[in-house]
N, CA, C and O atoms as CSV, one atom per row, in Angstrom:
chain,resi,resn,atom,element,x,y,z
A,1,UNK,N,N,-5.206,-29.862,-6.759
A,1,UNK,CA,C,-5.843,-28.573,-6.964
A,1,UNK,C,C,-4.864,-27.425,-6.778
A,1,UNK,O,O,-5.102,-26.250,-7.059
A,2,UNK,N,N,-3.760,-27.896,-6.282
A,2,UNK,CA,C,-2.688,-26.554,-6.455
A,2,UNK,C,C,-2.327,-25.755,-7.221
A,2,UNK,O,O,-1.979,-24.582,-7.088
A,3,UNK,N,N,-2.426,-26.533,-8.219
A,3,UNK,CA,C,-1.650,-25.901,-9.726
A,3,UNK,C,C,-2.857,-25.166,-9.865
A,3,UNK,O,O,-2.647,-23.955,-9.941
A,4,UNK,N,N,-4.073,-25.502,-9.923
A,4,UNK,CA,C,-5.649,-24.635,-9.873
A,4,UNK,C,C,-5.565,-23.651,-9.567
A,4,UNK,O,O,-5.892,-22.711,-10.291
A,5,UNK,N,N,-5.188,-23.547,-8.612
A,5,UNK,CA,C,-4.885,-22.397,-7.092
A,5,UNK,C,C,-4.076,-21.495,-7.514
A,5,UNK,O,O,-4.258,-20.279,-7.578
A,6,UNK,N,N,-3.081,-22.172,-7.834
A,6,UNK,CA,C,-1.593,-20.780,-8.315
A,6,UNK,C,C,-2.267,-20.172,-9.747
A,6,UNK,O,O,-2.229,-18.947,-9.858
A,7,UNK,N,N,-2.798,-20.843,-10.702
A,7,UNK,CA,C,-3.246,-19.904,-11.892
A,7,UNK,C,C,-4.383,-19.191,-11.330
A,7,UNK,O,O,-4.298,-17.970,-11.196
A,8,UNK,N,N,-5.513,-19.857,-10.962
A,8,UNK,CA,C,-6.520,-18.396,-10.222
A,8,UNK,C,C,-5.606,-17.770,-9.592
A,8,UNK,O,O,-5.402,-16.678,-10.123
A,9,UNK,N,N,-4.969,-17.959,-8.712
A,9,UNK,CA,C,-4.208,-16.754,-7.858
A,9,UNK,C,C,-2.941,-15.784,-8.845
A,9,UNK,O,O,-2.290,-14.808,-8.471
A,10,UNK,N,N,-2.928,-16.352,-9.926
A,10,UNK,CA,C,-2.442,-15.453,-11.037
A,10,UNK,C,C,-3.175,-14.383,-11.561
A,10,UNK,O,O,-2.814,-13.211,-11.674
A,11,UNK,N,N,-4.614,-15.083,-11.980
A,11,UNK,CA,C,-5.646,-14.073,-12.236
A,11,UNK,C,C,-6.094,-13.094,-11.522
A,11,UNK,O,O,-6.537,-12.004,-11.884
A,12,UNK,N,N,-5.965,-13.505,-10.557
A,12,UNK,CA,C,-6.811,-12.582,-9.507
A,12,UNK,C,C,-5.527,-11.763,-8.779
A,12,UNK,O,O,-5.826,-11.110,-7.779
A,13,UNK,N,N,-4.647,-11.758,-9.050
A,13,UNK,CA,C,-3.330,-11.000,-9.045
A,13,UNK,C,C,-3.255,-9.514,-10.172
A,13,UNK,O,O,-3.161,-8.321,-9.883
A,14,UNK,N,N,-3.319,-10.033,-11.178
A,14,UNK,CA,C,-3.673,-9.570,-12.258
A,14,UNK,C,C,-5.426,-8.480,-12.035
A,14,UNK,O,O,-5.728,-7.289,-11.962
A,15,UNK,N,N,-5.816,-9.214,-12.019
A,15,UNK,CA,C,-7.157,-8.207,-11.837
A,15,UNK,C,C,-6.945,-7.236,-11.068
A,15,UNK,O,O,-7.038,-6.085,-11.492
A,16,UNK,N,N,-6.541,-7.575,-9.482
A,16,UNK,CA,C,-6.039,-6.981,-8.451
A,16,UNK,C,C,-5.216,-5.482,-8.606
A,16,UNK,O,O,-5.382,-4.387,-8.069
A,17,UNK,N,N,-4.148,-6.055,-9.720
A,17,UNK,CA,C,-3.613,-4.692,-10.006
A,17,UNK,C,C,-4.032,-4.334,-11.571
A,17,UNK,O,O,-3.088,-4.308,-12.360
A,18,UNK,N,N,-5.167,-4.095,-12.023
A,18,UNK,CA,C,-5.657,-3.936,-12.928
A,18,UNK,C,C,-7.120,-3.064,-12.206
A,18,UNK,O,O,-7.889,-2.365,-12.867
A,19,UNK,N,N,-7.204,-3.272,-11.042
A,19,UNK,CA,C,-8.113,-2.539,-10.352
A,19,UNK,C,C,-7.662,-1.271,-9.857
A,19,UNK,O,O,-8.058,-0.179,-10.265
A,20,UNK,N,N,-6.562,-1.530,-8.691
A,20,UNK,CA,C,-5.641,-0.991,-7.815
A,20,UNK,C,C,-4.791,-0.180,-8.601
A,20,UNK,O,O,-4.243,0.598,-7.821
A,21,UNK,N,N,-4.310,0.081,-10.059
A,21,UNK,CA,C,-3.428,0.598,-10.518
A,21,UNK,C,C,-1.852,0.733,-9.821
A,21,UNK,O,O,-1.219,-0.323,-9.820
A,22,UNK,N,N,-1.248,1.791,-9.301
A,22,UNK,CA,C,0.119,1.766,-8.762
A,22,UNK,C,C,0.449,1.244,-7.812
A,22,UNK,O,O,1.362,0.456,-7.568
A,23,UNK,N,N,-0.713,1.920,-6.930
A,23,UNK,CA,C,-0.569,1.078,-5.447
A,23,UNK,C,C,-0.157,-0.193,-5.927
A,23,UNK,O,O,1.012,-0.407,-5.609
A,24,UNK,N,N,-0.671,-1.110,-6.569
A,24,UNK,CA,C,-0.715,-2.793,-6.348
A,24,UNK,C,C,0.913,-2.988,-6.865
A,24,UNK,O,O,1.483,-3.940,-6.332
A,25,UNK,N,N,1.576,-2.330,-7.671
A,25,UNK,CA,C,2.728,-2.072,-7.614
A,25,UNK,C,C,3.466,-2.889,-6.432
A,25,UNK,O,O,4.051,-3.972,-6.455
A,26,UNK,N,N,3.216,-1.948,-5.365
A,26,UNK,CA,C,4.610,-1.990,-4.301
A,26,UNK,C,C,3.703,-3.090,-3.559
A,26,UNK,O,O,3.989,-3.186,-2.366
A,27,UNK,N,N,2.823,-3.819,-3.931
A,27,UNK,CA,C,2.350,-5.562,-2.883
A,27,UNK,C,C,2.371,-6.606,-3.811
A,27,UNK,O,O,2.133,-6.715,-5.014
A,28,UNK,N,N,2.840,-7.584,-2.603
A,28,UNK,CA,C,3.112,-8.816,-3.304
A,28,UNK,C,C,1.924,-9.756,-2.714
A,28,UNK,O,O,1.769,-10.068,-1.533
A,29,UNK,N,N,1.254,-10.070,-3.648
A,29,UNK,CA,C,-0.369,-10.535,-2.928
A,29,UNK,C,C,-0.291,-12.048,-3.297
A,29,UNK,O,O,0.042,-12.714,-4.277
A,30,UNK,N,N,-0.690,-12.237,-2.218
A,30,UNK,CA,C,-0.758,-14.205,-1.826
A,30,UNK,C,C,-2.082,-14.231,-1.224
A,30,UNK,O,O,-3.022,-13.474,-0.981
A,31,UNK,N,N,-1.539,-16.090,-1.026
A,31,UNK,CA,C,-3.139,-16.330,-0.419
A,31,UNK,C,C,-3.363,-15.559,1.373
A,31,UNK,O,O,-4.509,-15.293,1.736
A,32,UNK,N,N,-2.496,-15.359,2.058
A,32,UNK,CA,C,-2.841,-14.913,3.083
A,32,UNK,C,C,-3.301,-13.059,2.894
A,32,UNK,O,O,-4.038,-12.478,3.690
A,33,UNK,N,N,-2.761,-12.507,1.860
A,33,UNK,CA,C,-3.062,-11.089,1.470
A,33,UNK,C,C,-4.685,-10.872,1.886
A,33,UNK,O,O,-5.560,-11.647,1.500
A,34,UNK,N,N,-4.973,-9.575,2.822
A,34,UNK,CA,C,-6.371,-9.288,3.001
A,34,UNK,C,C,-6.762,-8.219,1.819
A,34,UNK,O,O,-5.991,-7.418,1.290
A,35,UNK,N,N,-8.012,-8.390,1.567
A,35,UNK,CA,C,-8.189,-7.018,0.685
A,35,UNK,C,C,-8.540,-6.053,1.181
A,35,UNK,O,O,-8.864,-5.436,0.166
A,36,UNK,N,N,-8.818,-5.158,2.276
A,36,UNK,CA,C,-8.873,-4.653,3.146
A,36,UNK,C,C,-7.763,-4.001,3.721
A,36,UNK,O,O,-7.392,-2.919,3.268
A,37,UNK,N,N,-7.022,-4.703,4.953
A,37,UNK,CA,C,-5.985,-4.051,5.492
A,37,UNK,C,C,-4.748,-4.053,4.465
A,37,UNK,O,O,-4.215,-2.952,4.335
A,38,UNK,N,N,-4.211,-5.094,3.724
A,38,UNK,CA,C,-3.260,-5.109,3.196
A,38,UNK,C,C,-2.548,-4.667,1.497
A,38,UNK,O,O,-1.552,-4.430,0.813
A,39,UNK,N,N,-4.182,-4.824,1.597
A,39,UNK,CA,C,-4.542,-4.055,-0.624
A,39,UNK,C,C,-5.298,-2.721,-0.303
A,39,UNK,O,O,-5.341,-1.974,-1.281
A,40,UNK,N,N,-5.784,-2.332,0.601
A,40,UNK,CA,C,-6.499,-1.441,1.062
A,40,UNK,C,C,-7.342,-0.722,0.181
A,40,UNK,O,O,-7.405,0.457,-0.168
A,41,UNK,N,N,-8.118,-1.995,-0.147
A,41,UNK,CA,C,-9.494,-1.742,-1.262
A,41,UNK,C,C,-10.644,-1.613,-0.721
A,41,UNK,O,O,-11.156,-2.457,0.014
A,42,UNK,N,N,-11.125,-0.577,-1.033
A,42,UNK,CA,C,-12.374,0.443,-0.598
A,42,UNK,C,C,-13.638,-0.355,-1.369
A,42,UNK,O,O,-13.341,-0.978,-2.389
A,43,UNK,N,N,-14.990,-0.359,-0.935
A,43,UNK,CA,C,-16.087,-0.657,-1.963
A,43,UNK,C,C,-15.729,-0.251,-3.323
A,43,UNK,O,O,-16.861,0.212,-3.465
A,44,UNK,N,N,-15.258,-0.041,-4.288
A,44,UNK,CA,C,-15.276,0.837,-5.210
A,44,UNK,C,C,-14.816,-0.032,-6.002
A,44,UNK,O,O,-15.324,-0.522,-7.010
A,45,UNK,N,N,-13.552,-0.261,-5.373
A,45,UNK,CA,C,-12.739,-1.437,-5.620
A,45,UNK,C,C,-13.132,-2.459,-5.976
A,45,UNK,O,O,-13.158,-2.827,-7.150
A,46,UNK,N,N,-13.674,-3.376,-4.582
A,46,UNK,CA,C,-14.588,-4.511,-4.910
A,46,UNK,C,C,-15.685,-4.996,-6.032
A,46,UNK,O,O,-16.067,-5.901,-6.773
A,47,UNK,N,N,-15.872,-3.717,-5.573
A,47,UNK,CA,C,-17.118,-3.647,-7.165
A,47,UNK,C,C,-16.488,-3.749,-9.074
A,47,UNK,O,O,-17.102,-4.183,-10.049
A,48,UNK,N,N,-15.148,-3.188,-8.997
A,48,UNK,CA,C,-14.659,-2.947,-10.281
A,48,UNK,C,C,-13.887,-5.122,-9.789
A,48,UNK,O,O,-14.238,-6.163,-10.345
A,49,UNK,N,N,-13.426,-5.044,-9.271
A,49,UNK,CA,C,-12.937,-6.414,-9.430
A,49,UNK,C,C,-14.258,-7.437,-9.209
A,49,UNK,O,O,-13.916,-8.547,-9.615
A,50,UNK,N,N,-15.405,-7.458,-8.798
A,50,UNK,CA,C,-16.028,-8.442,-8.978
A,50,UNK,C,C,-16.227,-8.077,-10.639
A,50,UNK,O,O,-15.826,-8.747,-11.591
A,51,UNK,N,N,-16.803,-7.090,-10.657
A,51,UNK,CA,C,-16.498,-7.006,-12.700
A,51,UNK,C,C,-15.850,-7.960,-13.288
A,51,UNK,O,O,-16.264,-8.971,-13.855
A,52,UNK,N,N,-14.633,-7.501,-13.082
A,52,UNK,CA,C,-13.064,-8.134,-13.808
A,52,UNK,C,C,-13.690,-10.154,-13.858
A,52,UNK,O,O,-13.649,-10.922,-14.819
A,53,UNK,N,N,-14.205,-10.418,-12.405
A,53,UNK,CA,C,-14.606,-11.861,-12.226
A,53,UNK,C,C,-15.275,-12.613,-13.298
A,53,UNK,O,O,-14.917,-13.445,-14.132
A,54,UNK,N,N,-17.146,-11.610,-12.759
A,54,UNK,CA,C,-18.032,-11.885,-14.049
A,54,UNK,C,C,-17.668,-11.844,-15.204
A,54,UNK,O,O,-18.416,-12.564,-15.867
A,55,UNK,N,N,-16.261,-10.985,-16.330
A,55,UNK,CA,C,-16.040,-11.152,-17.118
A,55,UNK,C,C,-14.878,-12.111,-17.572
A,55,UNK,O,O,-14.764,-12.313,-18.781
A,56,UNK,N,N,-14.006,-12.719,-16.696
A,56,UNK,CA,C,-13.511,-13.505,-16.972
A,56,UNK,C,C,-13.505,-15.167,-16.771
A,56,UNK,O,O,-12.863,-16.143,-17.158
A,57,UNK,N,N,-14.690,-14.832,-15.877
A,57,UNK,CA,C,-15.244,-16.312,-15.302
A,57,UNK,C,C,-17.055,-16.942,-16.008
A,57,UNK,O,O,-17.838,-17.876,-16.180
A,58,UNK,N,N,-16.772,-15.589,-16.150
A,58,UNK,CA,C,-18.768,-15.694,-16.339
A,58,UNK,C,C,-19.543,-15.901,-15.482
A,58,UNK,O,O,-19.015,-15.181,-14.635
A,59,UNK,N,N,-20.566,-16.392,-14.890
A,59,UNK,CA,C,-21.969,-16.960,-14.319
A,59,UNK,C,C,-21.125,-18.002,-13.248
A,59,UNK,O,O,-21.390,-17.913,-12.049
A,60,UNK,N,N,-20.019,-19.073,-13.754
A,60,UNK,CA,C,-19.342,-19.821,-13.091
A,60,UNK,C,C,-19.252,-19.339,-11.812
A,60,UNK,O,O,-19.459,-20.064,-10.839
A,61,UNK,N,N,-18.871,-17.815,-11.696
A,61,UNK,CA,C,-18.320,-17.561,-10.284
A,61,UNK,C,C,-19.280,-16.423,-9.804
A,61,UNK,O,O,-19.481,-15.540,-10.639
A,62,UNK,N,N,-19.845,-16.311,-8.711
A,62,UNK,CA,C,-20.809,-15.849,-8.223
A,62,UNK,C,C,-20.052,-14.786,-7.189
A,62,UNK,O,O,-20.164,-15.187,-6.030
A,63,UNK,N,N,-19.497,-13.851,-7.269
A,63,UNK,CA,C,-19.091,-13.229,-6.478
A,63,UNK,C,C,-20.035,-12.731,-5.279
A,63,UNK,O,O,-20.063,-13.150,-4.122
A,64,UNK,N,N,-20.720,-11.824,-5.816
A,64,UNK,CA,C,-21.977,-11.403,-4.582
A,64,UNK,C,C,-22.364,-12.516,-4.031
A,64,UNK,O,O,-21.861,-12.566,-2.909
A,65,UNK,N,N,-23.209,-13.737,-4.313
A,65,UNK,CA,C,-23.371,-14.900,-4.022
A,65,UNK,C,C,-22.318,-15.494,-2.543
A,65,UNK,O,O,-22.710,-15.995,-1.490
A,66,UNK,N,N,-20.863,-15.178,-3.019
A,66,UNK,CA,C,-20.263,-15.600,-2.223
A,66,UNK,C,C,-20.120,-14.586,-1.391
A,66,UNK,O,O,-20.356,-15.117,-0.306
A,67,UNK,N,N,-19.926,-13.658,-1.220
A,67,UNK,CA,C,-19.935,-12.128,-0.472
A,67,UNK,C,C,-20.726,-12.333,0.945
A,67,UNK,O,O,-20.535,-12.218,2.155
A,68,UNK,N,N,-21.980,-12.799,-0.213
A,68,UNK,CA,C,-23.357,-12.617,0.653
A,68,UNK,C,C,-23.769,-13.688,1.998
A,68,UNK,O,O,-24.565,-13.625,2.935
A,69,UNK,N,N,-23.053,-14.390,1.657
A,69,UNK,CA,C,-22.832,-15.495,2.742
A,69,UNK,C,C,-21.908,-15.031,3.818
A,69,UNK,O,O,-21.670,-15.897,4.660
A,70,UNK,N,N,-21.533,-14.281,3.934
A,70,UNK,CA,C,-20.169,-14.340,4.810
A,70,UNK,C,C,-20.941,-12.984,5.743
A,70,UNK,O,O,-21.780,-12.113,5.513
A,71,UNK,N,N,-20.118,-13.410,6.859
A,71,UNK,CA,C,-20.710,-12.112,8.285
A,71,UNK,C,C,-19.865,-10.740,7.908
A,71,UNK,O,O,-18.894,-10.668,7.155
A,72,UNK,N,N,-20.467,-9.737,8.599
A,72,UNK,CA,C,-19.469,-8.416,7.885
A,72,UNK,C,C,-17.991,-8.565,8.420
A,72,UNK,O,O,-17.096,-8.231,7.644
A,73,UNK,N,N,-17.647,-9.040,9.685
A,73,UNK,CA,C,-16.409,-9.158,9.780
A,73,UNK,C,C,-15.446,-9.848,9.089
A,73,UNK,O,O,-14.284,-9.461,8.967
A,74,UNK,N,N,-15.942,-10.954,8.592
A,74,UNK,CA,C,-15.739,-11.806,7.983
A,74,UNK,C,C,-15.067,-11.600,6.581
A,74,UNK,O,O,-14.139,-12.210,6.051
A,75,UNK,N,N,-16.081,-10.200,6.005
A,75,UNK,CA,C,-16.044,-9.535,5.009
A,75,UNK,C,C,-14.620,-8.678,5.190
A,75,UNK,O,O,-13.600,-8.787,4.510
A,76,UNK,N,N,-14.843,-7.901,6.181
A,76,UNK,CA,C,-13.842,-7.065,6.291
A,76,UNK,C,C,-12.404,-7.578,6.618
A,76,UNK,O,O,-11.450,-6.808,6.730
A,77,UNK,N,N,-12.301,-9.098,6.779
A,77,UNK,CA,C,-11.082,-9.517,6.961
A,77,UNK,C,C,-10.754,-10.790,5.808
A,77,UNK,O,O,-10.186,-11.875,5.935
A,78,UNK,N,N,-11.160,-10.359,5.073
A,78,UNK,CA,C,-11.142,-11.654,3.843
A,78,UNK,C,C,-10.270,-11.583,3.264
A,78,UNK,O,O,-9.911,-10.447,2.956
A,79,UNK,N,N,-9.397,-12.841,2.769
A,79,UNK,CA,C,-8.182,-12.883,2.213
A,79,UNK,C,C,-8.394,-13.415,1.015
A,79,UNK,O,O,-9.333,-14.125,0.655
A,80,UNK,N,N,-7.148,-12.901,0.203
A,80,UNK,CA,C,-7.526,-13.618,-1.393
A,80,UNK,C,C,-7.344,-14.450,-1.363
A,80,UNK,O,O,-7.260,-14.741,-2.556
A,81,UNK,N,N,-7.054,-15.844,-0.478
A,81,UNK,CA,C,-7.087,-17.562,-0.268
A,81,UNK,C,C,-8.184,-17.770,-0.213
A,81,UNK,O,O,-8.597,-18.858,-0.617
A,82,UNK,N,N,-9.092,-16.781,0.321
A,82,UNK,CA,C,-10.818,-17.653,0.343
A,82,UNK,C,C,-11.298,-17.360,-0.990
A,82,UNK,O,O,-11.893,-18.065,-1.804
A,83,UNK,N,N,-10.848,-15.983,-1.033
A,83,UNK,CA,C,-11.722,-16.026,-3.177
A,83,UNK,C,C,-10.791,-17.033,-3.945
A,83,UNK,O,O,-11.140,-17.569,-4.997
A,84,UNK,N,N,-9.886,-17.194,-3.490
A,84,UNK,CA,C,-9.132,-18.015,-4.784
A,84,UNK,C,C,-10.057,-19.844,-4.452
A,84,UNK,O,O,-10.447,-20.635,-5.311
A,85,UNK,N,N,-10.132,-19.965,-3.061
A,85,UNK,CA,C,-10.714,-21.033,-3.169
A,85,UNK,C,C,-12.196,-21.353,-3.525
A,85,UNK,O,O,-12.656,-22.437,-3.882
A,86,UNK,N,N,-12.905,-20.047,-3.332
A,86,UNK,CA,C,-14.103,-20.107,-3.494
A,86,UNK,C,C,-14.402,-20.424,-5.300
A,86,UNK,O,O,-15.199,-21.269,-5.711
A,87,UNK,N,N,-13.305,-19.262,-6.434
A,87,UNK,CA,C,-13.181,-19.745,-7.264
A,87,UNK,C,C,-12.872,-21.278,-7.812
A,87,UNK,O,O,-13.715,-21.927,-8.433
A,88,UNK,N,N,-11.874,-21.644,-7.574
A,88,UNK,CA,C,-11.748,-22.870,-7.542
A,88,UNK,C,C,-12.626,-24.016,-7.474
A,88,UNK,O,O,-12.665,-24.906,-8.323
A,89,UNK,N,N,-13.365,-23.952,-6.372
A,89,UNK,CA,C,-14.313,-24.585,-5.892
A,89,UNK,C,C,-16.036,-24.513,-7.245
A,89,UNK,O,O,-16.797,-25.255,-7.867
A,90,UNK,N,N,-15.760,-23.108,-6.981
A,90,UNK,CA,C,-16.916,-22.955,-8.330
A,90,UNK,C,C,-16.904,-23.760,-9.519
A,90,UNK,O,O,-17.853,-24.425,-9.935
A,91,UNK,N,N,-15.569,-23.640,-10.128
A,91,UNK,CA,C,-15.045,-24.064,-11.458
A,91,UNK,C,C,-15.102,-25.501,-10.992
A,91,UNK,O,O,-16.013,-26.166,-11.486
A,92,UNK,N,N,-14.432,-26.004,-10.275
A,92,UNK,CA,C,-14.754,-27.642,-9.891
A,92,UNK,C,C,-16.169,-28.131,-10.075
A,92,UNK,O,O,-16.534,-29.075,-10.776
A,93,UNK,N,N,-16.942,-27.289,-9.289
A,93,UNK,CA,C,-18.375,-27.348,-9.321
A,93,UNK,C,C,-18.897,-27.272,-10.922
A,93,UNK,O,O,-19.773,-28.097,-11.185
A,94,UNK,N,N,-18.482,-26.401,-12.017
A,94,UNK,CA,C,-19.064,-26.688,-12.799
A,94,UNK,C,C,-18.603,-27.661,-14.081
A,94,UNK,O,O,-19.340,-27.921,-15.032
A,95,UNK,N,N,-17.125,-28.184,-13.898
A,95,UNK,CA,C,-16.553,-29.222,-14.357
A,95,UNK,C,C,-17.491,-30.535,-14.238
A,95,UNK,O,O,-17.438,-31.428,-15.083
A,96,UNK,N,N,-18.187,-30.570,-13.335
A,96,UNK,CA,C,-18.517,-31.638,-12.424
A,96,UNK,C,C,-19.794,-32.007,-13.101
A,96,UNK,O,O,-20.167,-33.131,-13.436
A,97,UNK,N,N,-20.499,-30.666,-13.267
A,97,UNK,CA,C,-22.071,-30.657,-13.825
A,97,UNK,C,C,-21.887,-30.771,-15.389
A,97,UNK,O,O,-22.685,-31.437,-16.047
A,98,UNK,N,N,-20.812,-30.105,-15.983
A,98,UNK,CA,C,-20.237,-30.621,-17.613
A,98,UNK,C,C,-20.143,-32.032,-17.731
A,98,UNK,O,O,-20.789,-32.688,-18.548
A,99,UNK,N,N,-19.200,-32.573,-16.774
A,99,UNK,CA,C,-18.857,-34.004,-17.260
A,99,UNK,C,C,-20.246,-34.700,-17.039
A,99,UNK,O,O,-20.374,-35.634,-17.830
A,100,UNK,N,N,-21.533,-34.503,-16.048
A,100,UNK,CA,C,-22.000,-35.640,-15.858
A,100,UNK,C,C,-23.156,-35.216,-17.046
A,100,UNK,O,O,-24.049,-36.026,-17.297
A,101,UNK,N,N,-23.086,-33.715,-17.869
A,101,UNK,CA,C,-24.285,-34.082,-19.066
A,101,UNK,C,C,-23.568,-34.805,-20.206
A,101,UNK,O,O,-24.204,-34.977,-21.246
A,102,UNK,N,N,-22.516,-35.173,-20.134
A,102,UNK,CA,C,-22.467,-36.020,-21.449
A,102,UNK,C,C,-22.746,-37.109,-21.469
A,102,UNK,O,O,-22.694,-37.740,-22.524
């Protein structure tokens, strides 16, 4: 699932500074990167990149869904390793439900 991992974490790199504009410039965002202290993305933010998600993932990836589970601290210290895995995990999940309708 690595190779999984490094292309979502491409995408979501990409979105990241497709959200963030210049700022995202001068960061180099990995899986330990917070979005919060270290991307220092405001609600506003979040909201334009769960966008970016639903449109490049579709229905597959449930952002709020996953949001909504998590405690506010939790929230406020979230790193793009848990969305990248949470993605991941989604897409696995629906690989899974593809292969077994055929």
């Amino acid at each position: 699932m690595a190779s999984a991992q490094d292309t979502i974490l491409a995408d979501l790199t990409e979105m990241i500074d497709a959200v963030l504009g210049d700022f995202a410039d001068d960061q180099v965002v990995t899986m330990d990167t917070t979005f919060s202290e270290d991307l220092g993305m405001e609600s506003i933010d979040v909201i334009a990149l769960a966008g970016r998600l639903q449109t490049r993932y579709g229905d597959t990836v449930n952002f709020a869904h996953f949001v909504a589970k998590l405690d506010l601290d939790t929230v406020r210290e979230l790193k793009v390793g848990q969305l990248v895995n949470h993605i991941a995990e989604s897409l696995a999940q629906a690989d899974e439900v593809g292969a077994g309708s055929r």
